[in-house]
SEGU-797648 format. One record per residue (C-alpha): z, y, x; residue in one letter. Coordinates in steps of 0.2 Angstrom, whole numbers, plus 5000, padded with zeros to 4 digits. Example, Ala and Ser with C-alpha at 12.3 -4.5 7.8 and 13.67 -1.06 7.14 Angstrom:
2
SITE    c3    c2    c1  rest
SITE  5039  4978  5062     A
SITE  5036  4995  5068     S
% end
This chain:
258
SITE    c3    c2    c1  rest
SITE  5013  5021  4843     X
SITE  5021  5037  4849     X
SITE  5040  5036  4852     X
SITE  5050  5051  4848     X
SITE  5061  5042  4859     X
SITE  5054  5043  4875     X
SITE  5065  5058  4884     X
SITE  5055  5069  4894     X
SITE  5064  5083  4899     X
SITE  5069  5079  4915     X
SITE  5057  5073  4929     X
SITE  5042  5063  4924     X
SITE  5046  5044  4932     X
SITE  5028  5048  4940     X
SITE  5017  5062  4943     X
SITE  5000  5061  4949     X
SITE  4997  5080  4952     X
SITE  4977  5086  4957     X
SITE  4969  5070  4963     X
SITE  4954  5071  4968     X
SITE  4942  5057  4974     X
SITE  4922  5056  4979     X
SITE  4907  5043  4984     X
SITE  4893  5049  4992     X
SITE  4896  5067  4985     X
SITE  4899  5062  4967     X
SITE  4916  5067  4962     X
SITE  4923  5052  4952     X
SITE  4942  5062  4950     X
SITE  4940  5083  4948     X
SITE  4956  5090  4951     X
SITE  4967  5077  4938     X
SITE  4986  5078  4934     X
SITE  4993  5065  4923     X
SITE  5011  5062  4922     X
SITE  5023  5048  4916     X
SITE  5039  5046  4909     X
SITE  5051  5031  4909     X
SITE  5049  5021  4895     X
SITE  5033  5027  4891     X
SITE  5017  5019  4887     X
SITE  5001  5033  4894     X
SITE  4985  5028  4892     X
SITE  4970  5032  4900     X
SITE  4956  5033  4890     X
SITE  4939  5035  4892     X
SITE  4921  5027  4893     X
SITE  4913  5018  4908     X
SITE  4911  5029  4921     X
SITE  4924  5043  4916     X
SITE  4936  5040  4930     X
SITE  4949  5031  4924     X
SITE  4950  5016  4934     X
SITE  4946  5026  4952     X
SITE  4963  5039  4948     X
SITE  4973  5022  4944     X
SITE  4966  5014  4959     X
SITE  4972  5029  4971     X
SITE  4989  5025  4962     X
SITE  4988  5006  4964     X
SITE  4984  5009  4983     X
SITE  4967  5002  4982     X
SITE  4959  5021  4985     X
SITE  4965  5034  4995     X
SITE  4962  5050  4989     X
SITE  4954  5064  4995     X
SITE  4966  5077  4989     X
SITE  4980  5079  4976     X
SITE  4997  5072  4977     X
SITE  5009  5057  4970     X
SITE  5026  5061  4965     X
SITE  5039  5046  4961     X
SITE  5055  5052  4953     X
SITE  5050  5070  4959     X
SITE  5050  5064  4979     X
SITE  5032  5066  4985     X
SITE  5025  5046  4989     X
SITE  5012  5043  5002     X
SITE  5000  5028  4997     X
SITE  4987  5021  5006     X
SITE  4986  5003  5003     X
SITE  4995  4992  4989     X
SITE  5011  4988  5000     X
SITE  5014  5007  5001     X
SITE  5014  5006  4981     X
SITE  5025  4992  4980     X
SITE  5037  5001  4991     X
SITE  5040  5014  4979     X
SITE  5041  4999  4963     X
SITE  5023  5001  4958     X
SITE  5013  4985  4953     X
SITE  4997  4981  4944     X
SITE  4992  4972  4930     X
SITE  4974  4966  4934     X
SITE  4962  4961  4920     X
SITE  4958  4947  4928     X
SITE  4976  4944  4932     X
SITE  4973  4937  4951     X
SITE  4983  4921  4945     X
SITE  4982  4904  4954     X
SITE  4973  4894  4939     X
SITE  4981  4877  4947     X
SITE  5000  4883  4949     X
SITE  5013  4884  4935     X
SITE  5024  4901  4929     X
SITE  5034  4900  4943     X
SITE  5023  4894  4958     X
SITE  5012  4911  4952     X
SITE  5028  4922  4951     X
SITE  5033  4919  4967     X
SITE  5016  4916  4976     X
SITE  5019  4921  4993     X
SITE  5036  4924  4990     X
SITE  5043  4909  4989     X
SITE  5061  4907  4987     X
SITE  5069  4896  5000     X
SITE  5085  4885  5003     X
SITE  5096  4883  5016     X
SITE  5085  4872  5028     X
SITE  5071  4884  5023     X
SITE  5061  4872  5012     X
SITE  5051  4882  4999     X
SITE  5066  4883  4984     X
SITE  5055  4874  4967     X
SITE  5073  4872  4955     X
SITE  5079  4890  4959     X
SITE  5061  4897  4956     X
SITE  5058  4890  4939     X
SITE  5077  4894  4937     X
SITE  5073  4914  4940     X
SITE  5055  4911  4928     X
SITE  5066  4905  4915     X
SITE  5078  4918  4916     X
SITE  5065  4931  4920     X
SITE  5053  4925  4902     X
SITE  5069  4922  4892     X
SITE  5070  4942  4894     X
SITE  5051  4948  4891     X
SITE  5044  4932  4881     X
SITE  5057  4921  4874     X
SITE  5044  4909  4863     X
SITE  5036  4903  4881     X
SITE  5040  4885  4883     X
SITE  5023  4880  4896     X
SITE  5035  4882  4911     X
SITE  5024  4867  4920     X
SITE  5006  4868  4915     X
SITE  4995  4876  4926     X
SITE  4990  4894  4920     X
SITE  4973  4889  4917     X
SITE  4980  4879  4902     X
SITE  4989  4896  4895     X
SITE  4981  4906  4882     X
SITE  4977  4924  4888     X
SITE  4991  4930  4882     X
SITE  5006  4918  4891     X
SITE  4995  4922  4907     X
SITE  4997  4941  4904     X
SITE  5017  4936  4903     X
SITE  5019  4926  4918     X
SITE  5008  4943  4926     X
SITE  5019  4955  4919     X
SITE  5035  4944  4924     X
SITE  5029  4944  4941     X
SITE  5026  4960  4942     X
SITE  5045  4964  4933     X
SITE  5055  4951  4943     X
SITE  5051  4960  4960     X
SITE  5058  4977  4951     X
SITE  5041  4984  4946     X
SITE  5047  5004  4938     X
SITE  5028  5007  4937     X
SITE  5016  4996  4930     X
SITE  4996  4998  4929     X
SITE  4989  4989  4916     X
SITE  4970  4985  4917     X
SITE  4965  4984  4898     X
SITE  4978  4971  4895     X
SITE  4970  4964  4877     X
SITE  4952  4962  4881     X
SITE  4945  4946  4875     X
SITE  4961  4942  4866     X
SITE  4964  4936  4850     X
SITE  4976  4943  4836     X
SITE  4989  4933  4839     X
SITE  4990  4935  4858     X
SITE  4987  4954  4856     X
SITE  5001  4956  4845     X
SITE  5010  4944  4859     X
SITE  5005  4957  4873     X
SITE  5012  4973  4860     X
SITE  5027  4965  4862     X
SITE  5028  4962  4880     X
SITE  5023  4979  4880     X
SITE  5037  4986  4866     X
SITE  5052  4976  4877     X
SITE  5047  4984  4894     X
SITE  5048  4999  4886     X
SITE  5067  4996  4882     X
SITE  5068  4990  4900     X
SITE  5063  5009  4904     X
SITE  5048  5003  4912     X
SITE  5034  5016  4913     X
SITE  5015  5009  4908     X
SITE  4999  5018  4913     X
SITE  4988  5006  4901     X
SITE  4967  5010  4908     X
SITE  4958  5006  4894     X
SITE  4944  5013  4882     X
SITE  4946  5005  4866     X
SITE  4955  5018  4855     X
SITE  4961  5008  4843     X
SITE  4973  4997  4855     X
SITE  4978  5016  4862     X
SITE  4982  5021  4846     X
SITE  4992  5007  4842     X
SITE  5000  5003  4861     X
SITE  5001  5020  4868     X
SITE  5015  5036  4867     X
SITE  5002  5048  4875     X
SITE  4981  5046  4879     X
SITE  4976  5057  4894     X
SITE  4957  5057  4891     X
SITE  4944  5059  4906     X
SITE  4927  5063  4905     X
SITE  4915  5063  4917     X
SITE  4930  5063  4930     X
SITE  4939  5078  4923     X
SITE  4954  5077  4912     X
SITE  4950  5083  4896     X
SITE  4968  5083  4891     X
SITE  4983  5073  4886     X
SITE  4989  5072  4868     X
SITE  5003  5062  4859     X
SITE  4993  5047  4850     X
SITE  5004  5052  4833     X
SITE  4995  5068  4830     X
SITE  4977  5066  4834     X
SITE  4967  5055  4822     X
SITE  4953  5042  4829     X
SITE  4941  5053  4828     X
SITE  4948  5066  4838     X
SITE  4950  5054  4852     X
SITE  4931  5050  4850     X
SITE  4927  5067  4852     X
SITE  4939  5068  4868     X
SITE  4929  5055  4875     X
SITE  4911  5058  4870     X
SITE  4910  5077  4868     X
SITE  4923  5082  4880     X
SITE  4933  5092  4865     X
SITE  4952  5093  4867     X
SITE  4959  5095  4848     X
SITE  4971  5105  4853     X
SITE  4960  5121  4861     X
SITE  4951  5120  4843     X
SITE  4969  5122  4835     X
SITE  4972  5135  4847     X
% end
């Protein structure tokens, strides 16, 4: 779903710029650069093992890298744990969504930071307020404000994840394949989550390794391989097939053009 209206001629929203990361002497990430622009949906594609998850991690916080750097907005960012991330307006979207299954929207969108009043009692009217508010912007059909989330279909848990993620300013958002397991109707609910923080000029790394949901979700694929990059295309001119070939044989489409 490429979008000729993504502007990137200025400087890319982030830059991840020759990470590198390592266990035991195996190099998981070789020397990678990806970029992201605001407004943009990257995703990075590949099969188990390729890398993909380990460079977003180092992102996320949840690695530190063993070289490379980080830029945000073009100002070089130092992360070393998810609070350093969150500094600099970057959240993730877990598959698993690390939801409390017996709190409502709310009590999950502001789970450990609650919203207090004057005499410092947690705040439960102004925080379903700001839910409302918050999911009349990114999910206007979500009515379940008081059922807890493990009543929720997959995809109004994705929405109360993404709102949490949005209402504390989120500019960067990594999203751990965000339509695995989900059905057509809640995949297509997800696209649009995906489509309106997109107009919010919200940037998406989107980790995932089904091309079909790239091609369909994505502006750009930056294919890893064995922990390299095999390169970074725009999802509207490469076919299926040459995405395949990215991932399984390691062939960027563009140096056989070339």
């Amino acid at each position: 779903m490429f979008d000729a209206t993504v502007d990137r001629s200025g400087t890319p929203l982030c830059e991840m710029r020759d990470m590198q990361k390592a266990f035991g002497g195996i190099r998981a990430v070789d020397h990678v650069t990806v970029d992201l622009y605001p407004g943009e949906v990257v995703g990075i594609l590949g099969h188990n093992g390729a890398g993909k998850s380990v460079l977003m991690k180092m992102l996320s916080g949840a690695y530190q890298r063993d070289g490379g750097q980080i830029f945000v907005n073009g100002t070089p960012a130092e992360i070393s744990n998810p609070r350093d991330a969150r500094k600099y307006n970057i959240e993730t979207i877990y598959q698993t969504l690390a939801l409390a299954d017996n709190l409502d929207a709310a009590s999950n969108l502001f789970l450990g930071r609650e919203l207090v009043n004057g005499l410092g009692m947690v705040d439960d009217p102004r925080m379903e307020a700001e839910t409302r508010k918050i999911m009349a912007r990114l999910n206007p059909n979500f009515r379940r404000y008081s059922t807890p989330v493990a009543g929720l279909s997959g995809g109004q848990r994705q929405s109360v994840a993404i709102a949490r993620a949005v209402y504390f300013n989120a500019k960067i958002l990594i999203m751990d394949e965000p339509t695995a397991a989900l059905g057509v109707e809640e995949t297509r609910m997800v696209a649009e989550l995906i489509q309106e923080l997109k107009r919010q000029g919200i940037g998406i790394f989107l980790i995932d390794h089904d091309i079909h949901q790239v091609k369909a979700l994505c502006d750009r694929a930056s294919v890893m391989k064995n922990g390299r990059l095999v390169g970074t295309v725009k999802v509207d001119e490469v076919t299926e097939d040459d995405l395949l070939s990215m991932i399984i044989l390691g062939k960027n489409p563009k140096d056989a053009a070339a």
